[in-house]
C-alpha positions in Angstrom: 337.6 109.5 -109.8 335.3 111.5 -107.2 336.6 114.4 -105.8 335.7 115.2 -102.6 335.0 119.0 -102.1 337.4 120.1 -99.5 339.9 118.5 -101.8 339.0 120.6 -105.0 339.1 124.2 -102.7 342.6 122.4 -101.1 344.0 121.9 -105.0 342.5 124.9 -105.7 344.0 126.9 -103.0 347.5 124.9 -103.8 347.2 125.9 -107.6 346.5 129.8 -106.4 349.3 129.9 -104.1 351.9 128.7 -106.6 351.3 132.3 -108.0 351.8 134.3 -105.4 354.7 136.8 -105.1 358.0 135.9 -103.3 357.6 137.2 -99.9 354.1 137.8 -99.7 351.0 136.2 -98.5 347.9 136.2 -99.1 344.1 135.6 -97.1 346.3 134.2 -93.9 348.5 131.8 -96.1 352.0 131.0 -96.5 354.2 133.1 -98.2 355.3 132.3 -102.7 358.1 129.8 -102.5 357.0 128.3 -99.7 357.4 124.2 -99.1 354.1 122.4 -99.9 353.9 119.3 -97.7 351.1 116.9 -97.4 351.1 114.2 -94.8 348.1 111.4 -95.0 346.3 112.7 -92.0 344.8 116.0 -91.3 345.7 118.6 -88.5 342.9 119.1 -85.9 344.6 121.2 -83.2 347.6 123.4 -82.4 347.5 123.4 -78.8 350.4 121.4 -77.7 348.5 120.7 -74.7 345.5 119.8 -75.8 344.4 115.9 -74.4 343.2 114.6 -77.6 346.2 115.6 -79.3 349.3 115.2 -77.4 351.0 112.5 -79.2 348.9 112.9 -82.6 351.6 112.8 -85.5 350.0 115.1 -87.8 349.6 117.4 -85.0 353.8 116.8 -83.7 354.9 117.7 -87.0 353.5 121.2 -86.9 354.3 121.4 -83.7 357.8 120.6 -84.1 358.4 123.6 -86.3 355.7 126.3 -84.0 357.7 125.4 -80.7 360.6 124.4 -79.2 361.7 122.0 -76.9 364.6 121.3 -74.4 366.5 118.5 -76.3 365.6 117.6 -79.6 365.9 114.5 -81.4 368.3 114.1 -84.4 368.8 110.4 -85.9 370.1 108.3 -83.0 371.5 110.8 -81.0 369.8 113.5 -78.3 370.8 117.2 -79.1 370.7 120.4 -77.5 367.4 123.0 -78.2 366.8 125.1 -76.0 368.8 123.1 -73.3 372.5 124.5 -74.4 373.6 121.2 -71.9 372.5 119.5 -69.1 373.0 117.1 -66.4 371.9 114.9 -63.7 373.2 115.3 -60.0 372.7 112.8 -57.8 369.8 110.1 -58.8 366.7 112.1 -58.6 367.9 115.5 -59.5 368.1 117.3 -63.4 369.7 120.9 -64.2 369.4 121.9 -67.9 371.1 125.0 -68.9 368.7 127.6 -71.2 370.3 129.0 -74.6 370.4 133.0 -73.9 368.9 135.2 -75.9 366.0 133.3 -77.8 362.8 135.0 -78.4 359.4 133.8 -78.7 357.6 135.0 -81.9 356.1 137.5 -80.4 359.2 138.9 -79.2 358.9 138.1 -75.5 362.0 136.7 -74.1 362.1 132.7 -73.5 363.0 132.0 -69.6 363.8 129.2 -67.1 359.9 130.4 -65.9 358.2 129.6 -69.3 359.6 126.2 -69.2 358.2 125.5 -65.7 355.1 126.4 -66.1 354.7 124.5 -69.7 355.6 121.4 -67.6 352.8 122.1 -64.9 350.5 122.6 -67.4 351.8 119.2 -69.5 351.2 117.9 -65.8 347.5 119.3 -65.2 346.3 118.1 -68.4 345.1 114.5 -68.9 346.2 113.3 -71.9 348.1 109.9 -73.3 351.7 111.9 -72.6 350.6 111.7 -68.6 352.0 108.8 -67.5 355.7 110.3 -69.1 355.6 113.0 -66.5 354.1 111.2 -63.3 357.5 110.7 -61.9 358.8 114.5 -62.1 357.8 115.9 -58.7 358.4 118.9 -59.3 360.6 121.8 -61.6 362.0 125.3 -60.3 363.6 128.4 -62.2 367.0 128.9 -61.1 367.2 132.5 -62.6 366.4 133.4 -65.9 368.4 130.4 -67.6 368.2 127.3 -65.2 365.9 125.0 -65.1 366.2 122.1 -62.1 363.9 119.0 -62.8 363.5 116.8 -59.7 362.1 113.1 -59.9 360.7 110.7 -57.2 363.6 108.6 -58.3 365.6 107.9 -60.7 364.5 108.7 -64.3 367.1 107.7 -67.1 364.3 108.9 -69.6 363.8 112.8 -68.9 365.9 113.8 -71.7 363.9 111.6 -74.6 360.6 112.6 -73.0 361.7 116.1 -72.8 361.3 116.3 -76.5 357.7 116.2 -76.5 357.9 119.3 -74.0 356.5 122.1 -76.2 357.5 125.5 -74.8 355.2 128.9 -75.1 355.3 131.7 -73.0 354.3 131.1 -69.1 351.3 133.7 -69.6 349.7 131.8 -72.4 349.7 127.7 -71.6 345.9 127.8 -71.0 345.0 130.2 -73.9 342.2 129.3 -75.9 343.7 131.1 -78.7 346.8 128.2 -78.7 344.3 126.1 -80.5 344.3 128.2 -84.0 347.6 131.0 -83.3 349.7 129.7 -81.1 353.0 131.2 -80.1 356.3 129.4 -80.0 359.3 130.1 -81.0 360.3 127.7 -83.2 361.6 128.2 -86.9 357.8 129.1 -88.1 355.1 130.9 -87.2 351.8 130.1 -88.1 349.5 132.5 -90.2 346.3 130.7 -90.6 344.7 127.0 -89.8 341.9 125.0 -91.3 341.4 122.4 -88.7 341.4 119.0 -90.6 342.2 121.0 -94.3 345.3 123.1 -93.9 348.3 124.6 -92.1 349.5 127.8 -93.4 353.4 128.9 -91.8 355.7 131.3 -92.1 359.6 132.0 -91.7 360.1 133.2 -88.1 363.3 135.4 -89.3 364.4 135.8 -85.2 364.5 132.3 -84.5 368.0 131.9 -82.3 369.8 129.3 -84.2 369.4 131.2 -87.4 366.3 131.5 -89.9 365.3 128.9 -92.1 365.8 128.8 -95.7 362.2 128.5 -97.0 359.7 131.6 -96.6 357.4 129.2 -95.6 355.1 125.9 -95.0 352.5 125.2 -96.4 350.7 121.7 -95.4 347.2 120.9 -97.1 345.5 117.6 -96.2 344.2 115.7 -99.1 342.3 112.9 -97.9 342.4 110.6 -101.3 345.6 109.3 -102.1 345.4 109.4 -106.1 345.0 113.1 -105.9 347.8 113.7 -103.6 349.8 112.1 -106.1 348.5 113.6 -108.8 349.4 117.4 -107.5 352.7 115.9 -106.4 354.0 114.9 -110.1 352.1 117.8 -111.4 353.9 120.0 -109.5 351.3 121.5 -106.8 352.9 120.1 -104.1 356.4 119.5 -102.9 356.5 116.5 -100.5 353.9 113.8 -100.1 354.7 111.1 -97.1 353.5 108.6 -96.9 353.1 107.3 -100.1 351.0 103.7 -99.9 352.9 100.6 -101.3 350.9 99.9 -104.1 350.8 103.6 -105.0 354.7 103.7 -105.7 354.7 103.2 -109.2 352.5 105.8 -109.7 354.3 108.1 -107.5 357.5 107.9 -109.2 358.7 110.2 -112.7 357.9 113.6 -113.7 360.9 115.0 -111.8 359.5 113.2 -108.2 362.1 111.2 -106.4 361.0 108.2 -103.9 362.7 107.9 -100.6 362.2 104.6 -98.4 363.0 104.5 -94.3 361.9 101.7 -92.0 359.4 103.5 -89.7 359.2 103.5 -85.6 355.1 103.3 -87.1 352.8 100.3 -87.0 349.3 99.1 -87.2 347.9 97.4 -84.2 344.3 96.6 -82.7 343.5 97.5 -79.7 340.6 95.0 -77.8 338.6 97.3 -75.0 339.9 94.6 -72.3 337.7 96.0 -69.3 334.4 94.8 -71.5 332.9 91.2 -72.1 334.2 89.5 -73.9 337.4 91.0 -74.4 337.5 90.6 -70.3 338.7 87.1 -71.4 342.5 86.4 -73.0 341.3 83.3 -74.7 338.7 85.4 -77.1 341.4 88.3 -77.8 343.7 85.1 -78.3 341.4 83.3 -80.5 340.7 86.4 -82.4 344.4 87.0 -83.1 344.2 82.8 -84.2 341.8 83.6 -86.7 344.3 86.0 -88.8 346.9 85.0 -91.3 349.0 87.6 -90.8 352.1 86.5 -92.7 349.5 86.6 -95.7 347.5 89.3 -95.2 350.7 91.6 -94.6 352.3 90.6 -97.9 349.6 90.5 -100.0 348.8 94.0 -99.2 351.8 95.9 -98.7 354.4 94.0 -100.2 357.7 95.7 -99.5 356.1 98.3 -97.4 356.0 96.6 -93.9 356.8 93.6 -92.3 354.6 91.3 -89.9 355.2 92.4 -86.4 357.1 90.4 -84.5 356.7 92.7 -81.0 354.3 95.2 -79.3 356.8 97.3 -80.3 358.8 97.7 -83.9 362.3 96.1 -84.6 364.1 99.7 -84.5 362.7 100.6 -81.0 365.0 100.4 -77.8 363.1 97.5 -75.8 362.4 95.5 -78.7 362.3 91.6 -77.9 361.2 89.2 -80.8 358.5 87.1 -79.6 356.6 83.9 -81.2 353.7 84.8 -84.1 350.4 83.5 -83.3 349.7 80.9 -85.8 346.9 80.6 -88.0 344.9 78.2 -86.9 340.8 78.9 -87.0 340.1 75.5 -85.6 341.8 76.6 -82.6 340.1 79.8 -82.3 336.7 78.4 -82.8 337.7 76.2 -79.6 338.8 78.7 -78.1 335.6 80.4 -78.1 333.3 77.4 -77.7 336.1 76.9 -73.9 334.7 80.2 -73.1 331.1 79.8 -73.9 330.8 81.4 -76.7 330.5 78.6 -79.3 327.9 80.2 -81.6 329.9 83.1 -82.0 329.2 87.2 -81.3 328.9 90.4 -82.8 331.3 93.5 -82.0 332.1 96.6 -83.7 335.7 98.2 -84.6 336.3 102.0 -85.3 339.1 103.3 -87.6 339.7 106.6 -89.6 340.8 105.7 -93.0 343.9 108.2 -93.2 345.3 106.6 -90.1 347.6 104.9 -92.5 348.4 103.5 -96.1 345.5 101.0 -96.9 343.8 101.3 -93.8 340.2 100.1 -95.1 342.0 96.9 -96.7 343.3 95.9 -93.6 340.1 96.4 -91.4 338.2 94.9 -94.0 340.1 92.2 -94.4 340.9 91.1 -90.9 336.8 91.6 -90.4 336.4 88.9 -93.2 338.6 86.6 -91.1 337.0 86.9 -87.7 333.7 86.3 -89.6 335.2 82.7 -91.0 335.2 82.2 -87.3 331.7 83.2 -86.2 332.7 86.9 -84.9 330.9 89.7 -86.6 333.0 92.5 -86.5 330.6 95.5 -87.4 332.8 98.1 -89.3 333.3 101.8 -88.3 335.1 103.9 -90.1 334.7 107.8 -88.6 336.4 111.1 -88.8 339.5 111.7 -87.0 338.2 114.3 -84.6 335.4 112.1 -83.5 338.0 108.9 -83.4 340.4 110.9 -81.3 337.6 112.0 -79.0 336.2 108.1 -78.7 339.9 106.9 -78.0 340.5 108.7 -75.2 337.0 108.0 -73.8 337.1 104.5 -74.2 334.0 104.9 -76.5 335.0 101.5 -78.1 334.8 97.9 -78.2 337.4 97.4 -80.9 339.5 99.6 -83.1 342.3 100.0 -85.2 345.1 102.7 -85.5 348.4 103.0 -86.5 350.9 104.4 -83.7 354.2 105.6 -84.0 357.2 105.4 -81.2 358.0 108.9 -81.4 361.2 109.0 -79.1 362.2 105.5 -80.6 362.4 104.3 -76.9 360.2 101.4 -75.2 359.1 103.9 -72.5 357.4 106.1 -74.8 354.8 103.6 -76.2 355.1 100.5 -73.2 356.0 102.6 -70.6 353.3 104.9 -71.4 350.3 102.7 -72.8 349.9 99.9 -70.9 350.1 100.6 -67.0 346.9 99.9 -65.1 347.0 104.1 -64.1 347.1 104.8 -68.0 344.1 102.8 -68.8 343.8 103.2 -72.4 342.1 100.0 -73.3 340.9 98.5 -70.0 343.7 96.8 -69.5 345.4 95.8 -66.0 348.2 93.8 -65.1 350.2 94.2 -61.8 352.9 92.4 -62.6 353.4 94.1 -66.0 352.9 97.7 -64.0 356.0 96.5 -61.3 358.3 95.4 -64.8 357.5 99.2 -66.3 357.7 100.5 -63.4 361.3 99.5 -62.6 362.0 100.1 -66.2 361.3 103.8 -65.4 363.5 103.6 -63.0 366.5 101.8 -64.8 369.5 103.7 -65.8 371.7 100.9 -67.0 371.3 100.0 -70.7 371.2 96.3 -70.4 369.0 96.2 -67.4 366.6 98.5 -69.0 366.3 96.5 -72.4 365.4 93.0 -70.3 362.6 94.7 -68.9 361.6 95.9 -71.5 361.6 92.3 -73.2 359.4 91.1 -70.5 357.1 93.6 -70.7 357.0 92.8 -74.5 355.8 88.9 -73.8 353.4 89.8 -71.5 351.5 92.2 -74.1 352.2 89.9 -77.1 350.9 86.9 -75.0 347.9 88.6 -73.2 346.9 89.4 -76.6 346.0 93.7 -75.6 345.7 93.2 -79.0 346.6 92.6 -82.5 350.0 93.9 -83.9 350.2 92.9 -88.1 352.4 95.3 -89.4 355.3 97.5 -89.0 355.3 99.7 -91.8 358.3 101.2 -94.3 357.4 104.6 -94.8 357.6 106.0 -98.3 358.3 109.9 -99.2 357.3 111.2 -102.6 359.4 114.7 -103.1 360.1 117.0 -105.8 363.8 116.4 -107.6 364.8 120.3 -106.9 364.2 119.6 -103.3 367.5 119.5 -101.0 368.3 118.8 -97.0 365.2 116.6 -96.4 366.4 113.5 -94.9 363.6 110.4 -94.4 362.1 109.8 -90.3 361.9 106.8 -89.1 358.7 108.4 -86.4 357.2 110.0 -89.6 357.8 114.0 -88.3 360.9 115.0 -90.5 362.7 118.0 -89.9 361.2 120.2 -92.5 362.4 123.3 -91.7 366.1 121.8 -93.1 364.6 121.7 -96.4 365.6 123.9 -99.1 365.0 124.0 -103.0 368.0 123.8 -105.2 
């Protein structure tokens, strides 16, 4: 095996650190005994504003120990964070009652004004959380400890998306500096950053609800799979997620346990649908015709996903099953030749490989089954940075991705996605934008889960795109490890993690 460079000076770094006195750091790194946690795709930004990055989950799991947010999300259930309680009066109007006394790391006092203007920055920047925070018209400090939310109607979903609300100080939401050191004033600080290689944190021994045990975090991204496992059983690191399906067996022994969750995280392929010839349902259709998905699925990840049945996942809120596509390239190659293009065409799809376990299998062989069909799918596999960048620009014909339901609520991914005002693959569809649109609105449980379902068959049968797999996501950890507990949106709560 090749070992790529960064990867050596990451296994290098890991092996140096392992050394290093309890307590202390060294060169901007976490401190000796900290956690050593690699997740399969690399961290490019720390601003929790930035536009590229809002929703990236490597990104959200940093973030989720750096800052705080109003509710948090544990299991199931919605908690408090820095919201001690809250409550809605009347239909459009939200108070949430601040903890006192919390700090931000560097030792500035959190206030109702912080959280305001951290929502009218959310709110300035364009980025795929937008759409989430269209409805609030408006927030106001009611003293130091009050925050009042008001909506343009009513919005049963303000608590869920106000976990993704990332608090800093007021004075610093636009700071450049928020990129590399940000401030929060979560459980860890962070005391250096590698964009795309590493994540260095560090106990934040004022945080308000007590500190954590570990002295630290330490999260190096090693692209190549083998080696990740390799420093896991060997010791250099202490958590690896998430482990590919037909890596298991190599994952398991020398003191490393294997933990299994079915994940709110799936593949799916996008078609650009404002550009010929993905303008046309019968071609996105046919394409989806040409794959056997119910193969393809279980001959590559066996036990570690499941063909999608949904837009969404089968442990979302929203979800309604809908009918698989059949296989049927006969039909697809009509298809085509009903919407002139008989003899075929040539396209292009963009990926990054660490976007998920066996990412390059799957392109490459859903590509082998369009070209059965006369498509050429020309195949792009990029960096992360330039993928993210592309995304949001609609720089793309095709691509593939895997995306995660974060709040583990249709709103965040349907509600969110696939509104004409979102445009994030050229999409457009009045009727689907009235369905998510009184979805928003919904507060009934019942009411808001058949909307949902509609809005799921209209995705699935426009074909938006292609949805093979919903995948089981596997965690590799150290034996002497205690308090982790598996996610089913991939960003565990590592700062419950202790050793022994």
């Amino acid at each position: 095996m090749v070992m790529r460079r960064r990867e050596f000076l990451t296994l290098a770094g890991l092996a140096a650190s392992s050394v290093l006195a309890g307590g202390c750091s060294a060169g901007g790194g976490a401190p000796g005994g900290s956690l050593r946690a690699a997740f399969g795709q690399p961290v490019t930004d720390l601003d929790p504003y930035n536009a590229g990055t809002a929703v990236d989950e490597a990104s959200l799991i940093v973030k989720r120990l750096v800052f705080d947010t109003l509710v948090r999300r544990e299991g199931d259930r919605l908690v408090p964070g820095l919201a001690a309680r809250w409550r809605r009066q009347g239909d459009t109007t939200w108070v949430f009652d601040l903890r006192e006394g919390v700090r931000f790391h560097d030792g500035t006092p959190l206030t109702a004004r912080d959280v305001v203007a951290c929502l009218k920055r959310t709110q300035e920047v364009k980025s795929a959380q937008s759409s989430l925070w269209v409805p609030v018209k408006a927030a106001r400090a009611d003293g130091d400890h009050t925050v009042v939310f008001e909506t343009d109607g009513p919005l049963a979903t303000l608590p869920v998306n106000l976990t993704l609300l990332f608090i800093v100080p007021g004075r610093l939401v636009a700071d450049p500096e928020q990129k590399r050191r940000p401030v929060g004033s979560g459980p860890f600080r962070v005391t250096g950053f590698t964009p795309s290689t590493s994540v260095e944190l560090a106990r934040f021994d004022g945080y308000w609800s007590g500190p954590p045990a570990l002295p630290g975090i330490s999260m190096p991204f090693i692209a190549e799979t083998s080696s990740a496992i390799t420093a896991l059983r060997n010791g250099d690191i202490d958590l690896l997620w998430p482990v590919p399906p037909d890596q298991l067996p190599e994952a398991r022994g020398d003191g490393v346990d294997v933990r299994t969750v079915p994940s709110w995280t799936y593949y799916l392929t996008w078609f650009h649908c404002g550009r010929a010839p993905f303008t046309d349902p019968r071609v996105r259709r046919a394409m989806w015709q040409a794959l056997d998905l119910e193969e393809i699925v279980g001959r590559l990840f066996g036990a570690g996903a499941e063909r999608m049945r949904a837009p969404i996942p089968a442990g979302v809120f929203g979800f309604a099953e809908q009918r698989p596509y059949a296989h049927d390239p006969a039909a697809a190659r009509r298809a085509l030749r009903d919407a002139g293009l008989g003899g075929g065409f040539t396209t292009s799809m963009m990926w990054f490989d660490a976007t998920g376990p066996l990412a390059r299998e799957l392109a490459q062989t859903m590509i082998s089954s369009w070209a059965e069909i006369g498509v050429t799918v020309r195949p792009q596999s990029i960096e992360k940075a330039q993928w993210l960048q592309r995304l949001n620009s609609l720089d793309w014909t095709m691509e593939l991705q895997t995306n995660t339901v974060t709040t583990g609520d249709a709103a965040f991914t349907l509600g969110r996605l696939y509104t004409s005002k979102a445009n994030r693959m050229g999409y457009k569809n009045a009727e689907l934008d009235a369905i998510l649109a009184a979805a928003g609105r919904e507060t009934g449980e019942a009411r808001r889960r058949e909307l949902y379902g509609r809005a799921c068959a209209i995705i699935w049968d426009d074909a938006v795109g292609v949805f093979p797999a919903a995948l089981t996501t596997a965690y590799g950890l150290r034996s002497e490890l205690s308090g982790f507990t598996p996610a089913a949106d991939n960003q565990p709560d590592l700062s419950a993690v202790r050793r022994g």
